[in-house]
RODO-2510 file (C-alpha; in nm, 4 decimals, decimal comma):
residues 305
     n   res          X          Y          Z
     1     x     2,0726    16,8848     3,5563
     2     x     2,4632    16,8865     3,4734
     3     x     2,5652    17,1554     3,2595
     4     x     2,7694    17,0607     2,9199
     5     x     3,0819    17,2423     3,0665
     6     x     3,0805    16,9181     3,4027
     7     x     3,0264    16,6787     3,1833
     8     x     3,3382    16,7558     3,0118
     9     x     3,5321    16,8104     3,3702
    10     x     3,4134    16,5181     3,4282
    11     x     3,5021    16,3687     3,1437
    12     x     3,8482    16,4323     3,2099
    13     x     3,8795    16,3568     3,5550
    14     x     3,9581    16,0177     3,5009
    15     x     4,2808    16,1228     3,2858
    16     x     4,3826    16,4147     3,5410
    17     x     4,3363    16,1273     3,7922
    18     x     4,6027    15,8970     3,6194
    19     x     4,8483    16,1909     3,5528
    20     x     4,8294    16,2622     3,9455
    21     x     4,8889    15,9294     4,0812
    22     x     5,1992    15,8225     3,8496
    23     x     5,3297    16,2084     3,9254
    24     x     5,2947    16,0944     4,2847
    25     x     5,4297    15,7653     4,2173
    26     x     5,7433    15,9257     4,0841
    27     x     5,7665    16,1029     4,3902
    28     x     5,8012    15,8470     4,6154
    29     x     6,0935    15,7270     4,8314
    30     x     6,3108    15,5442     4,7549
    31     x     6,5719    15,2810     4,8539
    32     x     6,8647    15,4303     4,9124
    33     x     6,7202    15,8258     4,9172
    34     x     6,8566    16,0233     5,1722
    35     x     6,5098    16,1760     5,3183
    36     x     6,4588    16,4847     5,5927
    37     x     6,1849    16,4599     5,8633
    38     x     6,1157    16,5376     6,2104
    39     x     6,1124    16,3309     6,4877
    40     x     5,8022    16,2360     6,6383
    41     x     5,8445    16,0484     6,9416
    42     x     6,1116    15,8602     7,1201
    43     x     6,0260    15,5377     7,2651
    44     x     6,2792    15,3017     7,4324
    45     x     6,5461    15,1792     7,1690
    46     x     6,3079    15,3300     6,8496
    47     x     6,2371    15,6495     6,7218
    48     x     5,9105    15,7796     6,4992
    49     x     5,9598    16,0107     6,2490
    50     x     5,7500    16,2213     6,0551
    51     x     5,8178    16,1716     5,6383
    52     x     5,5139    16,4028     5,5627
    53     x     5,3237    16,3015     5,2491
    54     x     5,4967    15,9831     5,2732
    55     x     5,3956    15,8834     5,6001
    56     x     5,6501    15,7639     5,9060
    57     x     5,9909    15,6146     5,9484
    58     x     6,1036    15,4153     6,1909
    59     x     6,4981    15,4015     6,3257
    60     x     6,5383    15,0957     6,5720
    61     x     6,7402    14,7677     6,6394
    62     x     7,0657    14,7928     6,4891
    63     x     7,0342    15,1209     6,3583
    64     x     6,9106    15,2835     6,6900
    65     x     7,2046    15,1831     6,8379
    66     x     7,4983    15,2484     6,5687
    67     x     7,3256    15,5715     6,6012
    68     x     7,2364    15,6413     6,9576
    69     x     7,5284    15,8589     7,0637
    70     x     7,3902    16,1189     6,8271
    71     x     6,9877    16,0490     6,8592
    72     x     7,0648    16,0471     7,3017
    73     x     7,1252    16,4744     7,2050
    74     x     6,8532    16,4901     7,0412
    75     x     6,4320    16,5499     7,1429
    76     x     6,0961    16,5716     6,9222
    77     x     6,0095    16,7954     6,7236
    78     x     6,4388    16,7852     6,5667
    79     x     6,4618    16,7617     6,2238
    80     x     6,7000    16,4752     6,1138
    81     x     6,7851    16,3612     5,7739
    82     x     6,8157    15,9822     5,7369
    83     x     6,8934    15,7132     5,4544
    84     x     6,6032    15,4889     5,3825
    85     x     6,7029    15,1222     5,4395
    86     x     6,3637    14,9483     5,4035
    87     x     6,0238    15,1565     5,2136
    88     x     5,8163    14,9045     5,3582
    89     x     5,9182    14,6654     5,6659
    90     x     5,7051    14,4338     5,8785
    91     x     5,5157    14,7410     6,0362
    92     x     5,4469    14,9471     5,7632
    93     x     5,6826    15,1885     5,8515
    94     x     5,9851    15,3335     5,6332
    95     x     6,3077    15,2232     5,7819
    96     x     6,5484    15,4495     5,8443
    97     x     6,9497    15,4773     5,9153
    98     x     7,1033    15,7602     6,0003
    99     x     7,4399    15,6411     6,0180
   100     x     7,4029    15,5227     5,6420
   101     x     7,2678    15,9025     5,5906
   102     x     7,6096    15,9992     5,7485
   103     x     7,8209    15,7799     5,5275
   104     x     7,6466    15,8813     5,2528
   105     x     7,7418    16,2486     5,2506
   106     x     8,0689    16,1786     5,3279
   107     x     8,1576    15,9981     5,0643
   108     x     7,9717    16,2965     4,8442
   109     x     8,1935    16,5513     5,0275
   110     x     8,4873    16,3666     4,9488
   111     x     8,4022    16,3535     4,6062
   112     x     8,3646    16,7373     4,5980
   113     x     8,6828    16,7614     4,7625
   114     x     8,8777    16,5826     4,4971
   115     x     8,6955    16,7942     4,2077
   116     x     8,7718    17,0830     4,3760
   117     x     9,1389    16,9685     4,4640
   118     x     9,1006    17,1490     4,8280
   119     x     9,4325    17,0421     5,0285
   120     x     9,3648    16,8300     5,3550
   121     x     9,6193    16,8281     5,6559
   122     x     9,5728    16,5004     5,8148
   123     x     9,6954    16,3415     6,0775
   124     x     9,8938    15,9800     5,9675
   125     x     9,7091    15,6694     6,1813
   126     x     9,9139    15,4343     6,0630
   127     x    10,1788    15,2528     5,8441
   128     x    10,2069    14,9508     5,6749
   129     x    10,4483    14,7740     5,3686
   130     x    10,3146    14,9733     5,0840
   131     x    10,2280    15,3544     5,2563
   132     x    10,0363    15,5092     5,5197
   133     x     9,6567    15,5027     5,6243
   134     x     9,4789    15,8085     5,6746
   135     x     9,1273    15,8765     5,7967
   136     x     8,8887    16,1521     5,7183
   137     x     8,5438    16,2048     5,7674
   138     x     8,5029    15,8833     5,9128
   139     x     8,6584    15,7275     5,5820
   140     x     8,9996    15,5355     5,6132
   141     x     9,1775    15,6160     5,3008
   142     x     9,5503    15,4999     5,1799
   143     x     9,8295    15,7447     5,1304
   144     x    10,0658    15,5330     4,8614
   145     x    10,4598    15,5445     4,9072
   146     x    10,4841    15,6750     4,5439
   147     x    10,2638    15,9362     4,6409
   148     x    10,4524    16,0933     4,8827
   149     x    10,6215    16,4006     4,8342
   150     x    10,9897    16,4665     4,7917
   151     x    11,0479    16,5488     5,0740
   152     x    10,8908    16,2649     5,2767
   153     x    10,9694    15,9801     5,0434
   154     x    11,1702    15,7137     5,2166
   155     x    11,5450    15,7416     5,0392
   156     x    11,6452    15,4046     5,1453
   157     x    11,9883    15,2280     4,9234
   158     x    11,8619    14,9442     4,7466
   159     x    11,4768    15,0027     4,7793
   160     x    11,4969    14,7517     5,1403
   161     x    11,1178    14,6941     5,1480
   162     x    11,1735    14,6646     5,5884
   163     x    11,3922    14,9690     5,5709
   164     x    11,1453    15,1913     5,3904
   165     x    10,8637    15,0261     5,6287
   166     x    11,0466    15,1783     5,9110
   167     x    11,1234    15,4940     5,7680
   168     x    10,7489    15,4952     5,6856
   169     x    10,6445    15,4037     6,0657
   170     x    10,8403    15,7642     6,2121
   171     x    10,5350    15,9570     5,9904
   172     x    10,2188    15,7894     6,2649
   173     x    10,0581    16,0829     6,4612
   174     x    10,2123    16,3577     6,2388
   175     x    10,0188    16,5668     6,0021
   176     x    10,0700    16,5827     5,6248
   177     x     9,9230    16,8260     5,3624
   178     x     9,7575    16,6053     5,1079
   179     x     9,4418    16,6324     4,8059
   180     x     9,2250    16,3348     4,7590
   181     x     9,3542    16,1619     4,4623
   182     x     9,0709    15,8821     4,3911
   183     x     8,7153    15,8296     4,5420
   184     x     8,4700    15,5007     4,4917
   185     x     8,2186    15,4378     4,7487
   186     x     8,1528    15,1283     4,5535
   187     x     8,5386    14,9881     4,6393
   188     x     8,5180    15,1747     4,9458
   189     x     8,8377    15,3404     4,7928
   190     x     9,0124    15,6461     4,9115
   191     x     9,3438    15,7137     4,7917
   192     x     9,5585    16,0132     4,8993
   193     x     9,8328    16,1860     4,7526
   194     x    10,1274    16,4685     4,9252
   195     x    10,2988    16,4339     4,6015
   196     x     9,9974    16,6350     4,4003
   197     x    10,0161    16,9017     4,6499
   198     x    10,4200    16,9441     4,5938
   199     x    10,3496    16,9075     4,2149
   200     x    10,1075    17,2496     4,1995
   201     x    10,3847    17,4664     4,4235
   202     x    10,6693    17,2964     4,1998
   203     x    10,4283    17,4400     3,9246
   204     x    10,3987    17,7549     4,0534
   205     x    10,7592    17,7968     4,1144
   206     x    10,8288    17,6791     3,7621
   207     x    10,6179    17,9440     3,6119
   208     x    10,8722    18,2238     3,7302
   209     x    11,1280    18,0656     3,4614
   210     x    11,1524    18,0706     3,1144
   211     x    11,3570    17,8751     2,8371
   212     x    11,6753    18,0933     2,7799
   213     x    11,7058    18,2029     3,1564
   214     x    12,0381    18,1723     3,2780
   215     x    12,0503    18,0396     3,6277
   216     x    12,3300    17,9887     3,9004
   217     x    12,2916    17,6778     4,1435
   218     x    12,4416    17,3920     4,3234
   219     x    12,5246    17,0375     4,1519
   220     x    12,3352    16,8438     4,4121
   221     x    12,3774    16,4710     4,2698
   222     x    12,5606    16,3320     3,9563
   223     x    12,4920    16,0181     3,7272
   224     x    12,5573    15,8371     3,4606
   225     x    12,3684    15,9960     3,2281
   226     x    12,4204    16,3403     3,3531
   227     x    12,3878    16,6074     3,6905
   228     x    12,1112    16,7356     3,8919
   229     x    12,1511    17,1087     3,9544
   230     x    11,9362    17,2839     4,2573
   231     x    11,8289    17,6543     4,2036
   232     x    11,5846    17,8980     4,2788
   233     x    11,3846    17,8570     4,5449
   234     x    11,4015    17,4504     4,5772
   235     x    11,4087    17,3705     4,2178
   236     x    11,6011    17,1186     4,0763
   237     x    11,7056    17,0322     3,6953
   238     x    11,9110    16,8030     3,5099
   239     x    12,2067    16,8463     3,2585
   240     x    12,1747    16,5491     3,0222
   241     x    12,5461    16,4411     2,9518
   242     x    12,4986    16,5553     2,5706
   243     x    12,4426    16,8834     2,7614
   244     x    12,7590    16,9524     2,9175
   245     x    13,0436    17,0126     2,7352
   246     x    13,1302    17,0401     2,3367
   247     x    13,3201    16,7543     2,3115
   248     x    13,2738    16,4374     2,3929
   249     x    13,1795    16,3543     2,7574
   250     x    13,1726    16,0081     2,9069
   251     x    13,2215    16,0808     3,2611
   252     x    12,9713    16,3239     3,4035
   253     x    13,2340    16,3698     3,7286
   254     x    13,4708    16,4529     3,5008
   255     x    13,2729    16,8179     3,4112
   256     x    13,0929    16,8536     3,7327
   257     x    13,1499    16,7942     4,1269
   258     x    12,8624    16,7498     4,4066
   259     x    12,8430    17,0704     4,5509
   260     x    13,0010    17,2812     4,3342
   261     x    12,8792    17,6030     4,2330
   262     x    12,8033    17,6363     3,8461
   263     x    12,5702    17,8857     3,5909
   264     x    12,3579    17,7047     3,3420
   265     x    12,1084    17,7847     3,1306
   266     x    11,7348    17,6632     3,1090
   267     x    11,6878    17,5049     2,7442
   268     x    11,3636    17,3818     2,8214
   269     x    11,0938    17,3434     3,0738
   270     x    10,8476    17,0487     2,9923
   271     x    10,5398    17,0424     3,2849
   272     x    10,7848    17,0033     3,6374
   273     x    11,0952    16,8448     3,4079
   274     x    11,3717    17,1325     3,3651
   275     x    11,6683    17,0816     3,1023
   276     x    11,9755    17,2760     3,1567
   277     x    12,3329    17,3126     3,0183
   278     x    12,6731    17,3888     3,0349
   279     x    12,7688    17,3852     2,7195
   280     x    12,5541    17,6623     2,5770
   281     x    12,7097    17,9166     2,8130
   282     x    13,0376    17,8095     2,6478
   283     x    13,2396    17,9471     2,3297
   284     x    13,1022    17,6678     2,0477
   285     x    13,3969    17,5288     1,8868
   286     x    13,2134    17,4835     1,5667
   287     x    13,1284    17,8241     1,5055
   288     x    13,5435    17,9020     1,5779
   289     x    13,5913    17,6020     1,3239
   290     x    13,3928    17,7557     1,0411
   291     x    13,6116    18,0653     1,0754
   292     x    13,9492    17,8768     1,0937
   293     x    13,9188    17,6237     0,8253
   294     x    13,7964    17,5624     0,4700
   295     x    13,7022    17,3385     0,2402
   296     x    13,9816    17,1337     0,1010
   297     x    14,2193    17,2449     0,3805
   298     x    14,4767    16,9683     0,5007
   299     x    14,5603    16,9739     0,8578
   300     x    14,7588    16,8087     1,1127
   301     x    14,5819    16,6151     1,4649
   302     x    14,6061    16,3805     1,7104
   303     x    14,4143    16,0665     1,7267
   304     x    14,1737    16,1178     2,0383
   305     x    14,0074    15,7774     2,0114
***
């Protein structure tokens, strides 16, 4: 005769029965879950493996044979991990890729890599109108002309789209130091940058100055609105034309020649943009003004303009 204390297990067996199978519903694979197993046997062009709980998965036709050059190295009993393609095909089995698996955790590294901002050297494959291609992980990815560094970026007169397309062409086969700038598996998007990688040393160079520094350096370019002076250790700022002299200045070359040795002083340093000028390491005529003349005075000058 049951006891009161069964009939209440079994009172609640139906309940615990319920909870069980939607926790093991929950549990099942997938479409799309990347899924470890071992293999089981290899037969021909197909390959059993064992899913445990979840029963067996199958790798054949096209899969088997994107994948063979890595399933010919390997025998039963190997664990694998694999990207489930079908959860139920034809033959009951779970249909597996392991290419897909592949893929998949590539484009997860990648996205680690650019969240990490690890630096990549990379061998350029090719070049076309707009940058170069890169490939990585078995991911072709696009290296933008605007991101390349410096250094690298095609200083062609004019901006001669075939011109910079040439320059661009001498970078195939070598090796540049770039950070992953943009991942979407999705897009099947990858996009590169060199420029990111000279912008965190530019940093880090930048950080050893200070507004108020006085600096001595080389005018390396001049225009209209002002002069680009290179100091330091490949640093290079600009003296806005309000910057250089006290008076009036409406010719930069008329201050200032390519090459020419000058000291300026840093007036401010904005993330990689560095001011500098010439006219705050000179006497300020004002201040000479203020002592010279008063109020009310009447003086004698020359009409400049």
């Amino acid at each position: 005769m049951p006891t009161s204390d069964s009939i209440k297990l079994e009172e609640k067996s139906p309940m615990e029965t319920l909870l069980k199978q939607r926790s093991d519903l929950a549990s099942l694979p997938k479409l799309g879950d990347i899924v470890e197993g071992a293999i089981i046997e290899k037969k021909g062009s197909k390959v059993f493996v064992d899913l445990g709980p979840w029963g067996s998965g199958i790798i054949y036709g096209r899969e088997f044979y994107e994948a063979q050059d890595i399933l010919k190295n390997l025998k039963e009993g190997d664990a694998i991990a694999a990207k489930i393609v079908d959860v139920d095909n034809d033959e009951g089995y779970i249909e597996l890729s392991m290419k897909e698996a592949g893929r998949e955790k590539n484009w997860r590294d990648l996205h680690s890599l650019m969240e990490s901002g690890e630096t990549l050297t990379i061998k350029v494959a090719e070049a076309n109108r707009g940058g170069l291609m890169l490939e990585y992980k078995g991911v072709k990815g696009f290296l933008p002309v605007s991101q390349l560094s410096s250094k690298n970026y095609p200083k062609v007169e004019g901006g001669d789209k075939e011109k910079i397309y040439e320059e661009l062409k001498k970078f195939v086969g070598q090796e540049l130091v770039v950070k992953i700038m943009d991942v979407n598996q999705g897009e099947e998007k990858l996009i590169f940058s060199e420029k990111s990688q000279e912008n965190q040393e530019l940093r880090e160079k930048i950080s050893k100055y200070h507004a108020g520094d006085v600096v001595e350096g080389e005018v390396s370019g001049i225009v209209s609105f002002g002069a680009f002076v290179r100091f330091g250790d490949g640093l290079e700022g600009l003296i806005h034309i309000s910057e250089m002299d006290w008076r009036l200045v409406e010719n930069p070359s008329s201050i200032v020649k390519t090459g020419e040795k000058v000291k300026v002083k840093i007036i401010d340093i904005q993330g990689e943009k560095i001011s500098l000028s010439l006219k705050a390491l000179k006497e300020n005529p004002w201040e000479i003004a203020a002592g010279k003349y008063q109020k009310g005075d009447a003086i004698k000058g020359i009409v400049g303009k």
